[in-house]
C-alpha positions in Angstrom: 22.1 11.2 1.2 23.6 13.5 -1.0 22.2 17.1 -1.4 22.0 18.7 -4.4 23.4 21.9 -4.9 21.8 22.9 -8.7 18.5 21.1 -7.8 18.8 18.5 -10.5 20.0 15.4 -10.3 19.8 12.1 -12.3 18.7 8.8 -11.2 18.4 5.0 -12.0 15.0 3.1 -11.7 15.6 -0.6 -11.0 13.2 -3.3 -11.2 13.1 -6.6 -9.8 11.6 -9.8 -11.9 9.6 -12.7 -10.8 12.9 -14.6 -11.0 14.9 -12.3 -8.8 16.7 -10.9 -11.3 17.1 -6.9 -10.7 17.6 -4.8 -14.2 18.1 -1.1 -14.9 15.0 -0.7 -16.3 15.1 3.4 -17.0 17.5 6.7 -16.3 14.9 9.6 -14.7 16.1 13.2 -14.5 15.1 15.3 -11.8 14.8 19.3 -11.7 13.3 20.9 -8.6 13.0 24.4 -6.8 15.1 25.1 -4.0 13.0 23.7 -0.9 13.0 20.5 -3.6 9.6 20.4 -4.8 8.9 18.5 -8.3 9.5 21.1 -11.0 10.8 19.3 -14.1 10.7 15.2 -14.6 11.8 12.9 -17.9 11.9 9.1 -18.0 13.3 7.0 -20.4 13.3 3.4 -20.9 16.6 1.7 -21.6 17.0 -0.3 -25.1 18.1 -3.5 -23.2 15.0 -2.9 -21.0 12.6 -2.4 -23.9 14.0 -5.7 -25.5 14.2 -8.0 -22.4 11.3 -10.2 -22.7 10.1 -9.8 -19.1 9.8 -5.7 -19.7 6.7 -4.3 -17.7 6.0 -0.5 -17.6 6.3 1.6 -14.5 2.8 2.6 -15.0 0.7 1.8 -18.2 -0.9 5.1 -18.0 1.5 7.6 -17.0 4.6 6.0 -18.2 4.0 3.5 -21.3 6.8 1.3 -22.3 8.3 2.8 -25.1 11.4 4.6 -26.5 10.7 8.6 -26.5 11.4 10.4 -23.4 8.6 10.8 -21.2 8.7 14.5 -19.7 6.6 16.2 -16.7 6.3 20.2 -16.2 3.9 20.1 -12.9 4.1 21.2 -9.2 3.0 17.8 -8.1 5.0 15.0 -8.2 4.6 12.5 -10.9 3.2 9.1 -10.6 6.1 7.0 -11.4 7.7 9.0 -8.7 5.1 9.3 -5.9 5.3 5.5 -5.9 8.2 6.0 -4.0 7.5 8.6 -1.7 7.4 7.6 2.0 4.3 7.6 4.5 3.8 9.3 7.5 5.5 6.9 9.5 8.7 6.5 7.4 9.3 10.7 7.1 8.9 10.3 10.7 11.7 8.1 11.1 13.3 9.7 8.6 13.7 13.4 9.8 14.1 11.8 13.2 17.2 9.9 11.1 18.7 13.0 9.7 17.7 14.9 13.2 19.9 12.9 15.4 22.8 13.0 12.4 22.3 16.5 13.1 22.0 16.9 9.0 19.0 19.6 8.2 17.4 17.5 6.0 14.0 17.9 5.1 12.1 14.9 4.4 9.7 16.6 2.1 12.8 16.9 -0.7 12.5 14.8 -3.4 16.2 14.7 -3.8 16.6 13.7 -0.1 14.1 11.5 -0.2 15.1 9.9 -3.5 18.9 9.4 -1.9 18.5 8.2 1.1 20.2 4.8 1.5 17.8 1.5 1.7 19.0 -1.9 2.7 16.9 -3.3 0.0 13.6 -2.8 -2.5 10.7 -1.4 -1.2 7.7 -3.0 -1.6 6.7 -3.4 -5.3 9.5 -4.1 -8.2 10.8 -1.1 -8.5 13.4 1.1 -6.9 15.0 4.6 -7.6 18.6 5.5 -6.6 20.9 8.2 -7.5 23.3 7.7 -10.4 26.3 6.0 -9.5 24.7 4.1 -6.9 24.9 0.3 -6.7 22.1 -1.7 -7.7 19.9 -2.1 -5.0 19.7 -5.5 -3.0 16.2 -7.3 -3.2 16.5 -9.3 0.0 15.6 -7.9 3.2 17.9 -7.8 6.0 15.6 -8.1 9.0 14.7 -10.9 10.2 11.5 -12.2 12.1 13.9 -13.4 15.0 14.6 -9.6 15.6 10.9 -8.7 16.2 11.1 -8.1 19.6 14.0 -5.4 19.4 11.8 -3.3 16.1 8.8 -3.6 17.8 10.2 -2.0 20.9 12.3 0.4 18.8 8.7 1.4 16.9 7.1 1.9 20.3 9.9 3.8 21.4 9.5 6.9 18.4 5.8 6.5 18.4 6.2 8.1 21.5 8.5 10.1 20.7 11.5 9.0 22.9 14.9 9.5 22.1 16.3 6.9 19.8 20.0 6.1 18.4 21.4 6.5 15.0 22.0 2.7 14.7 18.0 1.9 15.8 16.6 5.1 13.7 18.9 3.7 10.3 17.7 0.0 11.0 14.2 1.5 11.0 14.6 2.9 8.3 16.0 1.1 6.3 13.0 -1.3 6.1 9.8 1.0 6.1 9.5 1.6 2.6 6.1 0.2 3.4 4.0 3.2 3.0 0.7 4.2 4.7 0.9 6.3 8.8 1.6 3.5 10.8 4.5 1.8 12.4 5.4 -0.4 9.9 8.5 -2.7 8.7 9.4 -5.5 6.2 10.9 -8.5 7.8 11.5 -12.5 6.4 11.9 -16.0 7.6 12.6 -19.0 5.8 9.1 -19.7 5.6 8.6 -15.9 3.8 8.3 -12.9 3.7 6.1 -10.3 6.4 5.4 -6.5 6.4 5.0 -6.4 10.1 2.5 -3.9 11.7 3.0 -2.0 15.2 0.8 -0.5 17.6 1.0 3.0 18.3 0.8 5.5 21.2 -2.0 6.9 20.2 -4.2 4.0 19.0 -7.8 4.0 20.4 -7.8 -0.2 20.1 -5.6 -3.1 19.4 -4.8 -2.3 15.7 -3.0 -5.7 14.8 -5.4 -7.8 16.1 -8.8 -6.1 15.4 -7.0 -5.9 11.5 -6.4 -9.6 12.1 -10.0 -10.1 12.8 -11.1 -8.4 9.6 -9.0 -10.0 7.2 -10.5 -13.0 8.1 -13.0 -12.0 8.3 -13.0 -10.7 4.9 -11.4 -14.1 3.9 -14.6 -15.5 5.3 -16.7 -13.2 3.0 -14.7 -14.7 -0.2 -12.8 -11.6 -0.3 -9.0 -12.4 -1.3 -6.6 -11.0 1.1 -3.1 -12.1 2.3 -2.6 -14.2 5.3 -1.7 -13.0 8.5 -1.2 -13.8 11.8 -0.4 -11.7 15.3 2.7 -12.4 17.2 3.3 -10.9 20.9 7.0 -9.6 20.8 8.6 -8.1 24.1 5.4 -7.8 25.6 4.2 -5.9 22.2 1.5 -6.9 19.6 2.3 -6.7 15.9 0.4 -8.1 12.8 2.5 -10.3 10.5 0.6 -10.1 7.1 2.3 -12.1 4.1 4.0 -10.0 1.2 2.2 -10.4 -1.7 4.6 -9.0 -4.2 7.5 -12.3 -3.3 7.0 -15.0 -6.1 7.8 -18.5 -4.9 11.0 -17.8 -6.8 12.5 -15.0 -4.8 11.6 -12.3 -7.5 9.0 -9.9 -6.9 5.7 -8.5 -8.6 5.3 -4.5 -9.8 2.2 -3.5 -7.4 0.7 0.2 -9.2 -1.5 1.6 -6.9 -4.7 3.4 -8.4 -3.8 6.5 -6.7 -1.0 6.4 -9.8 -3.3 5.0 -12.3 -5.5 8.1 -11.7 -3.1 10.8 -11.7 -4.2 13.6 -14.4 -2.1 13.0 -17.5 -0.7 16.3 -17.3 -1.2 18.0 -14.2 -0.2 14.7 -12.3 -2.7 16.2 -9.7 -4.5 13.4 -7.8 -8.2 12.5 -9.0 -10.5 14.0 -6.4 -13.3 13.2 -6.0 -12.7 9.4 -6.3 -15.3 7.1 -6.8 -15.3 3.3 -6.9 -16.6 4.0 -10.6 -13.5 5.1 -11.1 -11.4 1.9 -10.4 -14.3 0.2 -11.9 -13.1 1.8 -15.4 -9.6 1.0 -14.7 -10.7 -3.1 -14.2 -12.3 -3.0 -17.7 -9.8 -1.2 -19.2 -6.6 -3.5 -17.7 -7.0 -6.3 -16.4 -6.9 -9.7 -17.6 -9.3 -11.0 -15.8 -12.3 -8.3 -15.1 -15.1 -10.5 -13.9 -13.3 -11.9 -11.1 -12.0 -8.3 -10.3 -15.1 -6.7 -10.2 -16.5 -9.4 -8.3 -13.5 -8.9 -5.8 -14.0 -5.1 -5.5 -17.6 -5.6 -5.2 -17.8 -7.8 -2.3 -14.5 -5.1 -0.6 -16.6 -2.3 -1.3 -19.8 -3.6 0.7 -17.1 -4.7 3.1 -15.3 -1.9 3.6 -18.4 -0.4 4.9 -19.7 -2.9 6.6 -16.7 -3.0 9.5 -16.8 0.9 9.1 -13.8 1.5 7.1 -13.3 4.7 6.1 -9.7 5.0 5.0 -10.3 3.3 1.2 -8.4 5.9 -0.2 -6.7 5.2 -3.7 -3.6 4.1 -1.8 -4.8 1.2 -0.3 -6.0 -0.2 -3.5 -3.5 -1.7 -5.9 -3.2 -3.4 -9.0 -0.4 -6.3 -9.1 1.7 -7.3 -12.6 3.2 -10.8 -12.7 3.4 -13.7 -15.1 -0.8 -14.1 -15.8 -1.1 -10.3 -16.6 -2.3 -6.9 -14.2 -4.9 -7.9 -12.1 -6.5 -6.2 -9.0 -4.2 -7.5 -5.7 -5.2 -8.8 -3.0 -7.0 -6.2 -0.4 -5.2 -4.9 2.5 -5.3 -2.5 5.3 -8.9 -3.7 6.5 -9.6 -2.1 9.6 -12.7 -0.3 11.1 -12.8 3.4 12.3 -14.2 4.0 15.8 -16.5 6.5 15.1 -20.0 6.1 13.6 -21.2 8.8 10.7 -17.9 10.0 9.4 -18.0 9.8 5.3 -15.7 7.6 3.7 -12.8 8.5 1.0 -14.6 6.5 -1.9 -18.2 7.4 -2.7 -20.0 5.2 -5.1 -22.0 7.2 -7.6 -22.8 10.6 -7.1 -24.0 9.6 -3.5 -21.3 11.2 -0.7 -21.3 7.3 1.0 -21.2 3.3 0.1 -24.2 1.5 -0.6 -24.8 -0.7 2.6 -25.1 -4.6 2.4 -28.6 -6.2 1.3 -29.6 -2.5 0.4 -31.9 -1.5 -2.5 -28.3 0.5 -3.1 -25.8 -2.1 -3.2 -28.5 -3.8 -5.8 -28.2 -0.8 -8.2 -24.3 -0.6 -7.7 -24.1 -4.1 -8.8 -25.2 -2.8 -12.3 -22.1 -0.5 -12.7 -19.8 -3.5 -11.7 -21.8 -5.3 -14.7 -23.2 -8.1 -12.3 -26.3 -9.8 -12.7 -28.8 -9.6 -9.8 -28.0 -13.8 -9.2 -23.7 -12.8 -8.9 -24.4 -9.7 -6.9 -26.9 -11.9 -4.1 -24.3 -14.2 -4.2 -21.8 -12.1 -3.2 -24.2 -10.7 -0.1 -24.8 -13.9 1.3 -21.2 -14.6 1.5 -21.3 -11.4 3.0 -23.7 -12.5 5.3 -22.3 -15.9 6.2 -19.1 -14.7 7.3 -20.4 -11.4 9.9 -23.0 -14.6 11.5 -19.4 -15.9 12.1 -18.2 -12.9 14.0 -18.0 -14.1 17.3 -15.7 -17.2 16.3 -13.4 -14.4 14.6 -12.8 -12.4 17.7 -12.6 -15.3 19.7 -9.4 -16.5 17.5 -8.2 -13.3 17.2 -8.2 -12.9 21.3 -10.0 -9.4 21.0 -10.1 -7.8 25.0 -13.6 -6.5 25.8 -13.4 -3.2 24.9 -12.1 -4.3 21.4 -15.2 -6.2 21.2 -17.1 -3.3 22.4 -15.9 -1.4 19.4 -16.5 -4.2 17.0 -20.1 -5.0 18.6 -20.7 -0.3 18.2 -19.4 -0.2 14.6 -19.5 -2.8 12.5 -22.8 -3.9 10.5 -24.8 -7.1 11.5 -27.1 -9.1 8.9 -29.7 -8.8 11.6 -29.6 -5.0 12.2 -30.7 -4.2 8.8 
């Protein structure tokens, strides 16, 4: 971490192919205030990026690939930037980081944030680094061997116990995960893993009740990665496969819709946010929109059937490789434990989600432009997989009060 003096500073954004090549894709100068909030932005492509035939955009919206300079004047921070901002639980480790370096550092400045030293990519295709820096590497260092050691280490500054430097760098170092939960990117020879933690202050087993619902959403024909809980050190955490590893090595851009939906000029996030609205983003970019609105369909009616109310723009993501941008996989499928509360993504001008089987979820179906025949078919997959509910704890080894929670929240075909 180097801090800047003048508040500007230039940077390199990387990006990784789907044959593990990495390529300097674009040179991004930075202006801020002096607490280093956003005040000035301009990208611009390189020519040998604009020529190389594998060239995606940052952001088809925000940042299209050509050769002018792309410039932002705005208070918030840009999309092609925000991409790369850190969660809750990495600024935790983070200040904790620069705290115990005794460096007074804040980890809301972009400059600080932006040059703080990563083992490897993030996440995603793309990286930024300051000028001057070395490429970054696109392997991850941590392996799944050392589980036991980062899932102690996790538990240890959820709850707020001293760490070292040493642990509080190897942290941190892998988090670029995003999201408010202990979180880190790990690999075997099998693949690669974002591993999820449990947390001082979870109410339930949060890697094996997520467990439970991506299979259970893999049950309801809902595409998802695969995952799997492993017991580390006496600890829980939820392996779920990376998504954005080709079978090469390389690496797939992921754009989240929180990006996609930025205001062109403002860059202010899109509030309210509707599943209309990443509706409109399917028909406008994806190459294949049927099965992409049948996908968001089905994890919309899901989403509130287990009582998820955290389906924020963030956890929806579009994913560019070799067949084109399509709508990814879902992820971060788990239930809240309280009954009533709104969710983040209405649908319509209604302030909740249409339920299952509903006279609702029939009329939504219009605005995802599927007949009446798709739309049942979708509910009784629906359907079929929650009569399966018991089986899915059962495998996922829920304790009785998880089940308790399960049994309180989630919807039932029978309870309509």
């Amino acid at each position: 971490m180097n801090p800047v003096a003048d508040r500007r500073a230039y940077y390199i954004v990387y990006a990784a192919l789907p044959d593990g090549r990495v390529e300097a894709a674009a040179d991004l100068g930075l202006e801020t205030d002096e607490r280093g909030r956003h005040r000035y932005s301009a990208l611009r492509y390189r020519s040998q990026w604009l020529r190389h035939p594998d060239a995606f955009s940052l952001n088809p919206v925000q940042a299209p690939l050509h050769g002018d300079s792309i410039e932002w004047r705005t208070d918030e921070i840009p999309a092609v930037i925000d991409e790369m901002m850190p969660g809750r639980w990495e600024r935790i480790v983070l200040g904790r980081m620069w705290q115990r370096a005794d460096q007074a550092a804040d980890p809301d400045d972009l400059h600080n944030i932006l040059g703080a030293v990563r083992a490897g990519f993030r996440v995603g295709a793309v990286e930024i680094v300051p000028d001057g820096s070395s490429p970054p590497n696109l392997d991850a260092p941590l392996e799944l061997v050392d589980l036991a050691g980062l899932a102690a280490d996790a538990d240890a500054i959820s709850r707020e116990q001293e760490a070292e430097l040493r642990t509080l760098k190897r942290l941190q170092a892998r988090s670029s995960v995003g999201g408010t939960r202990p979180k880190i990117i790990v690999h075997d020879a099998e693949g690669a893993y974002i591993a999820k933690f449990t947390s001082a202050n979870d109410s339930f087993n949060y890697p094996r009740v997520e467990h439970a619902c991506l299979e259970l959403a893999r049950r309801a024909g809902i595409e998802v990665p695969a995952s799997r809980v492993v017991t580390a050190g006496g600890l829980d955490a939820l392996l779920v496969s990376r998504f954005d590893v080709t079978p090469r090595g390389g690496r797939c851009h992921l754009i989240s819709a929180n990006a996609l939906l930025k205001d062109m000029e403002t860059q202010a996030e899109l509030r309210p946010a509707r599943y209309d609205d990443l509706v409109d983003l399917i028909r406008r970019y994806s190459e294949h929109p049927v099965d992409d609105l049948h996908q968001l369909y089905g994890l919309m009616l899901f989403n509130e059937a287990i009582n998820n109310i955290d389906d924020h723009l963030r956890n929806f993501s579009f994913r560019t490789d070799e067949k084109g941008f399509r709508l990814s996989p879902a992820y971060d499928l788990v239930p809240a434990d309280v009954l009533g509360a709104y969710p983040t993504l209405t649908m319509g001008y209604k302030p909740g989600r249409p339920r299952p089987a509903s006279a609702d979820s029939e009329k939504a179906a219009r605005v995802f432009q599927l007949r009446p025949k798709e739309a049942r078919r979708i509910t009784e997959r629906l359907q079929a997989a929650f009569f399966e509910l018991p089986e899915v704890m059962e495998k996922a080894e829920l304790n009785d009060a998880d089940r308790g929670l399960i049994d309180r929240v989630f919807w039932r075909p029978d309870r309509r």
